[in-house]
N, C-alpha and C positions, 0 to 999 in steps of 0.2 A: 427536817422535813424535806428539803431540797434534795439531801443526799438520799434520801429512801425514794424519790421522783425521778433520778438520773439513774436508781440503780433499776427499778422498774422498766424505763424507757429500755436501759442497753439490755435487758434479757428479753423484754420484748424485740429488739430489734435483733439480736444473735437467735433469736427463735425463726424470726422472719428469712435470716440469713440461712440457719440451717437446714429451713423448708426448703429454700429456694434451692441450695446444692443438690438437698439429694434428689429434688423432684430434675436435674439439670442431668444428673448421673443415672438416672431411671430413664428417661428420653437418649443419653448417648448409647446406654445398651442396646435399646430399642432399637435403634436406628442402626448402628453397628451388625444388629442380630439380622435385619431386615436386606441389608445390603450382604452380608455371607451367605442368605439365602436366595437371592437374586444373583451371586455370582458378580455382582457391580465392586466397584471399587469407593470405601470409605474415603472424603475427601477431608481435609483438613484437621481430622480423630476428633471432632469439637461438635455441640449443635449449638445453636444461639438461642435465646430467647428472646422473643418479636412479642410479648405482650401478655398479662395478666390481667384479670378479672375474677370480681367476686360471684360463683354460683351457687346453686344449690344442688348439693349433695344425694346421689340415690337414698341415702339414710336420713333427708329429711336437711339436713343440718347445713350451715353454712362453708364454704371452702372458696380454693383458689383451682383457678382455671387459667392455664397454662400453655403458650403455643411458644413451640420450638420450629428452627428450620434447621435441616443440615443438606451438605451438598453429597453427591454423588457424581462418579464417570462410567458409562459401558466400557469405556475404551482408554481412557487417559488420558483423551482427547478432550473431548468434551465436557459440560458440565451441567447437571443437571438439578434441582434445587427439590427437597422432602419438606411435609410439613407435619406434622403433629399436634395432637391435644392431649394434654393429661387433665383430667381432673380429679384432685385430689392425686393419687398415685396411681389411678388406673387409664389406662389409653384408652380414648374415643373416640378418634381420626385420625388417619394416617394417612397419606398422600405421599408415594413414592415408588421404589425401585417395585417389584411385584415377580415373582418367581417366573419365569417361561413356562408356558404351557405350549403345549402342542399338539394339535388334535389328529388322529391319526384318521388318512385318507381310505373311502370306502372307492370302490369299483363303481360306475354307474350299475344305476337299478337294484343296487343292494340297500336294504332299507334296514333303519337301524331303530 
């Protein structure tokens, strides 16, 4: 009985383990894909994870909810800190680098 208790526990916990990687490797794409588009520089190839909680699910259903942070530089110089949420495997916050926009300038009196 013990032994059918310890094996239960360790597949439960390599299940927990292998949630957490790839939902860890889901968020460094992210963040990776976010900072190529922004033209920023990826900081340390890495994001960390700052925290877990139990949600619920657009499908009703129970999950894990997950906040990453990773750093970025405009310059090399500097450093600047992203944040993220995944739940379950889908993004639903992101706080970070943000593409350049630039709005192009009108002439006075021309109306747009």
């Amino acid at each position: 009985m013990t032994l059918i208790l310890l094996m239960i526990l360790g597949a439960a916990g390599f299940a927990w383990w292998n949630a957490a990687r790839a939902a860890a490797e889901r968020a460094e794409t992210l963040g990776r894909n976010a900072c190529r588009a922004a033209d920023v520089q990826w900081l340390d190839q890495s994001v960390h994870a700052i925290g877990t909680r139990v949600c619920r699910l657009p499908s009703g259903r129970l999950g894990l909810e997950r906040t990453f942070r990773f750093d970025y530089s405009h310059d090399g110089v500097d450093r600047q800190s992203g944040r993220m949420v995944l739940r379950g495997g889908e993004l639903v916050s992101f706080t970070g680098p943000a593409m350049a926009t630039v709005t192009p300038l009108r002439p006075r009196g021309e109306e747009g």
